[in-house]
C-alpha positions in Angstrom: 17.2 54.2 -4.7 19.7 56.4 -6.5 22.8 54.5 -7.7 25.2 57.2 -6.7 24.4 56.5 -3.6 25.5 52.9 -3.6 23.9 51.4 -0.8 21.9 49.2 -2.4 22.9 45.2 -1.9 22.4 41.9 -3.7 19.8 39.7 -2.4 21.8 37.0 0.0 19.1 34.9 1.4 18.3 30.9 0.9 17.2 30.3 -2.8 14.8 28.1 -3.1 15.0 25.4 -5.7 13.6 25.9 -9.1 10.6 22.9 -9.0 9.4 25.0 -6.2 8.8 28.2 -7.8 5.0 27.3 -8.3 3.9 26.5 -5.1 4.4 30.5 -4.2 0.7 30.4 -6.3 -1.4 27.9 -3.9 0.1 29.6 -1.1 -1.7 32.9 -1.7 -4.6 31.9 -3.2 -5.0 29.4 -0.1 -4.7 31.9 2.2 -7.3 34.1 0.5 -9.5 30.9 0.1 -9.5 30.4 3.8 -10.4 33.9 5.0 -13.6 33.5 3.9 -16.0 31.7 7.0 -18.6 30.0 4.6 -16.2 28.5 2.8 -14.0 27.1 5.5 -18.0 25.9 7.3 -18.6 24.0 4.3 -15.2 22.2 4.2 -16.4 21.3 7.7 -19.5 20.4 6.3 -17.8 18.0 3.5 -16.3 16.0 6.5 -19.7 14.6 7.6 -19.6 11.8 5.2 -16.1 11.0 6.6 -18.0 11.0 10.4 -20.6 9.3 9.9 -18.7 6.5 8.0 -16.2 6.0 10.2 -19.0 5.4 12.6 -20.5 2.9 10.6 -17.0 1.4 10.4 -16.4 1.2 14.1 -20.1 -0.1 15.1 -19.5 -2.8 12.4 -16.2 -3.9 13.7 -17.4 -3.8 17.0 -19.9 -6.4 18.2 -19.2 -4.9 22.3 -20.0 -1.8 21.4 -23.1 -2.8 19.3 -24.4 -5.0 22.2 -23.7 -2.1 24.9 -25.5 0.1 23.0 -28.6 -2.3 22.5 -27.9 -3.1 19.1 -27.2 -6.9 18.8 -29.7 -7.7 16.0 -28.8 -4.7 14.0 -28.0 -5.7 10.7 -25.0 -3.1 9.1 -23.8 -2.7 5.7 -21.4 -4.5 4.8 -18.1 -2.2 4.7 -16.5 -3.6 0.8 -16.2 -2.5 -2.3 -19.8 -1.0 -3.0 -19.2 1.1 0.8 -16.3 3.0 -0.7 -18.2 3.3 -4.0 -21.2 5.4 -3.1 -19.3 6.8 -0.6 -16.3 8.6 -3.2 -19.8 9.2 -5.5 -21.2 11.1 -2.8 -18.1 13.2 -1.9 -17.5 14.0 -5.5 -20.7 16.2 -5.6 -19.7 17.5 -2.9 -16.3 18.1 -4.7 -17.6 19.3 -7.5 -19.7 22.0 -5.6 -16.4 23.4 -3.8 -15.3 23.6 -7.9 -17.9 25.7 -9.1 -17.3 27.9 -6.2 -14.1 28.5 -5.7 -12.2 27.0 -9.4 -13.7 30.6 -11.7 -12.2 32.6 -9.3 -8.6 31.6 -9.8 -7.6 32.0 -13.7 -9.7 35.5 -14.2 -8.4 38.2 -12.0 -4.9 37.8 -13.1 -6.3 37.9 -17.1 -9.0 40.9 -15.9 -6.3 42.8 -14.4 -4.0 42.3 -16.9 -1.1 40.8 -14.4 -0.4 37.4 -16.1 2.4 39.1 -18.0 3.8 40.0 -14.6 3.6 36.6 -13.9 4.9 35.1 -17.3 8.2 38.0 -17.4 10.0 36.2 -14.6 11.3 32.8 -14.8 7.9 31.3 -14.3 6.7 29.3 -16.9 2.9 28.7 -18.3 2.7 25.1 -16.8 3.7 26.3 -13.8 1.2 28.8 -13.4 -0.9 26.0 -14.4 0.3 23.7 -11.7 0.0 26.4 -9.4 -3.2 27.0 -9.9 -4.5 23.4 -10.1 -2.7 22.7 -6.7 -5.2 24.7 -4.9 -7.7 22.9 -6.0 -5.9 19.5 -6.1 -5.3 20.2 -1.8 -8.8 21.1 -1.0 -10.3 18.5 -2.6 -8.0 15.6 -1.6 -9.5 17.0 1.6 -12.9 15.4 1.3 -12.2 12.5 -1.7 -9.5 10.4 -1.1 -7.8 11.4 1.8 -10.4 10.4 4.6 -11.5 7.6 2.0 -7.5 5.7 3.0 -8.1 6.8 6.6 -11.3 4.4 6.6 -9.6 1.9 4.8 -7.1 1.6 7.5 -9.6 1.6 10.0 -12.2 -0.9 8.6 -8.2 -3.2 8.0 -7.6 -2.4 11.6 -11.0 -3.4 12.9 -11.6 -6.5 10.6 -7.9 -8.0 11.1 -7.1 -12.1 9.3 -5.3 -10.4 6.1 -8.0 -8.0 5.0 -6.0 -5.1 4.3 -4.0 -7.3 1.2 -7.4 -9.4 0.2 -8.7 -5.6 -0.8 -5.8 -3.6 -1.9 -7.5 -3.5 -5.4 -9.9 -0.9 -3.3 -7.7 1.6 -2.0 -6.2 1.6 -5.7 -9.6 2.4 -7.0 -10.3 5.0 -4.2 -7.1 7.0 -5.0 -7.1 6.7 -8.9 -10.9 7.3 -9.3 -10.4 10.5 -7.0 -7.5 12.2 -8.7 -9.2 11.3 -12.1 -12.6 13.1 -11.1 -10.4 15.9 -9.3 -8.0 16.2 -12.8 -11.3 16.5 -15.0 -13.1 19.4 -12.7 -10.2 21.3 -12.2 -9.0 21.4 -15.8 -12.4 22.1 -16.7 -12.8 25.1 -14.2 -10.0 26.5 -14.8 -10.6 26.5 -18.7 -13.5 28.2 -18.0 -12.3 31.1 -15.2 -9.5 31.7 -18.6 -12.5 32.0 -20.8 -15.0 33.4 -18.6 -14.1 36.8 -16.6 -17.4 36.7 -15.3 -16.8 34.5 -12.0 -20.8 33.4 -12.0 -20.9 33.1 -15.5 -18.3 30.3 -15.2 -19.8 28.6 -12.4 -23.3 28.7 -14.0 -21.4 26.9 -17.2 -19.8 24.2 -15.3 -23.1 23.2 -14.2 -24.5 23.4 -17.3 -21.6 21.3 -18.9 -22.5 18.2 -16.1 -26.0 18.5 -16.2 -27.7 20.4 -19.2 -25.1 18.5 -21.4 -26.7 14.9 -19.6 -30.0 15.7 -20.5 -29.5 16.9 -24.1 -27.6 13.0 -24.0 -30.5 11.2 -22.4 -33.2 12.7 -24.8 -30.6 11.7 -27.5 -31.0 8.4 -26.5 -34.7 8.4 -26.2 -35.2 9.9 -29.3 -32.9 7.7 -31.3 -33.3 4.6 -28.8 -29.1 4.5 -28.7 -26.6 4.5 -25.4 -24.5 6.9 -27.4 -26.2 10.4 -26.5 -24.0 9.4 -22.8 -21.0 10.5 -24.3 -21.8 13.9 -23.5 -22.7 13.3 -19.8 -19.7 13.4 -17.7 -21.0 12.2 -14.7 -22.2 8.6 -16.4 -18.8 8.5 -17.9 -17.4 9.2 -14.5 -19.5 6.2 -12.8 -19.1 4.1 -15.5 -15.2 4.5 -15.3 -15.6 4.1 -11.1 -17.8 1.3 -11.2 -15.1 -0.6 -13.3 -12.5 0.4 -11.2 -14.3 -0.9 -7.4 -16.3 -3.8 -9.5 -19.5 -2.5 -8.6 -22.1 -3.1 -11.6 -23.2 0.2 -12.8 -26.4 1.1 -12.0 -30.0 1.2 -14.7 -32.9 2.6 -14.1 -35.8 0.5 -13.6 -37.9 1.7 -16.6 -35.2 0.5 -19.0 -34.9 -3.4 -17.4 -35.7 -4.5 -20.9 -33.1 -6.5 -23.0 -34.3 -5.8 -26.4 -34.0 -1.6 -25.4 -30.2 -0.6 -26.6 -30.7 2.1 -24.2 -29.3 -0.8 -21.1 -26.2 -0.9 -22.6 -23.4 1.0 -21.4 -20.5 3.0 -23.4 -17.7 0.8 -23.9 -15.3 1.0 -20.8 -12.3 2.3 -23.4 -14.4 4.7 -24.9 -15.5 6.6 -21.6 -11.9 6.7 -20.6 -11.4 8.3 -24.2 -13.9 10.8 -23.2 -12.5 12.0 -20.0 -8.7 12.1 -22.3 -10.2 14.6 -24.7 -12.1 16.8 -22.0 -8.6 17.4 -20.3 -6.8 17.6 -23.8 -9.5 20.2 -25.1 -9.2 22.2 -21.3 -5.2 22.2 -21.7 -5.5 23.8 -25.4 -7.7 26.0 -24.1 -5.4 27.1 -21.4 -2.8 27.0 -23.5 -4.6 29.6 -26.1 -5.3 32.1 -23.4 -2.6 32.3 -21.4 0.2 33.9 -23.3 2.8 36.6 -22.0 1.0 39.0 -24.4 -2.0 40.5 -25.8 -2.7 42.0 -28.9 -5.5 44.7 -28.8 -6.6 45.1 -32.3 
């Protein structure tokens, strides 16, 4: 508009507050994310662990229903601290899998197409991008970790009644810190990558490679050198070990290695694996913080 002409006018709607500046991010890329109709089947998809334990809960709370159904001798799992702890194990692959899909695809565009200076020239910061960013992935996989986990901890406290709820606090505390733990590592990590990466498949092939090339480099590590240090490199152990600690569950050996003089039984001190998953998410931030900049110099 020409300025002669002096119609133009000052914005004079609602501001919004300044802490809220980021969440403009998730909101786009959620509503790009939920276009697509395989993606949004296989968040359906992800709720089938929810389903099928909250029918487990509800049979096993329910002697009635067991006996209507003809099931009076049926023996059920018990529904404690090992339930919830393959249960988040489970989900987090499925976690991890929503990830790899979706995480390379948010970082890349804007650094392909040049438009993170458009970004960065406003009064938006680089950890707000970041926290923008990380939101989207933070919402859709609270979705299918710890979310539903609560929900069935309030049923199976609902069902089982005489004080249960406080005797197991200690495992809703585990459910909620050992899924925002495993959701801060993978979406650190992928989004390290999609900055790194422009190639969106490229990315995606790397975080699997990362989790699961990277554990079997450490487990013929060990079995070369007959040492339990070669799991430093293999996140997912880390991530059990950390888990297993956090539900008390005894972390799982396979049955090839039951021998107490094999070094290969022992497990990475508890501190060290959390040291692990520190330095992952420091060496993802620096990362970040390397390639995201307001400017680039072509040379």
């Amino acid at each position: 508009m020409a300025v002669y002409k002096r119609n133009y006018k000052p914005y004079s709607g609602e501001l919004t507050a300044n802490w809220t500046r980021f969440l403009i991010l998730p909101r786009y890329s959620l509503a790009k994310i939920f276009d697509s109709k395989l993606l949004v089947g296989f968040l359906v998809v992800c709720l089938i662990p929810f389903l099928v334990s909250a029918t487990l809960i509800y049979l096993s709370g329910n002697p009635a229903v067991r006996t209507l159904l003809g099931m009076q001798g049926a023996n059920f799992i018990g529904i404690n601290n090992t339930f919830f702890y393959y249960l988040l194990r489970f989900q987090s692959s499925l976690a991890f899998l929503i990830t790899a899909w979706i995480g390379p695809g948010l970082v890349s565009p804007d650094l392909t197409n040049n438009a993170l200076p458009l970004y960065l020239c406003r009064p938006f910061s680089r950890t707000e991008y970041v926290l923008g960013k990380i939101s989207v992935l933070f919402f859709l996989l609270s979705l299918i970790t710890w979310i539903p986990d609560i929900f069935l901890f309030l049923l199976q406290a609902e069902l089982e009644g005489n004080g249960w709820l406080i005797a197991n606090l200690p495992i809703a505390r585990a459910i909620v810190l050992g899924s925002l733990l495993w959701i801060t590592v993978i979406s650190l990590l992928a989004l390290a990558l999609s900055a790194w990466v422009k190639w969106r498949i490229a990315a995606s092939g790397l975080m699997f490679a990362i989790f699961f090339v990277a554990a079997g480099f450490g487990e013929a590590f060990n079995a070369v050198l007959r040492t339990y240090w070669g799991h430093t490199i293999n996140l997912v152990y880390v991530m059990n070990l950390i888990w297993a600690d956090l539900f008390g569950v005894p972390m799982n050996i396979s049955i090839n290695r039951r021998m107490m003089d094999d070094p290969r039984t022992m497990t990475l001190p508890l501190g060290f694996a959390w040291l692990v998953l520190i330095g992952v998410c420091g060496v993802c931030l620096l990362l970040l913080n390397r390639r995201l900049q307001a400017k680039e110099v072509i040379r």
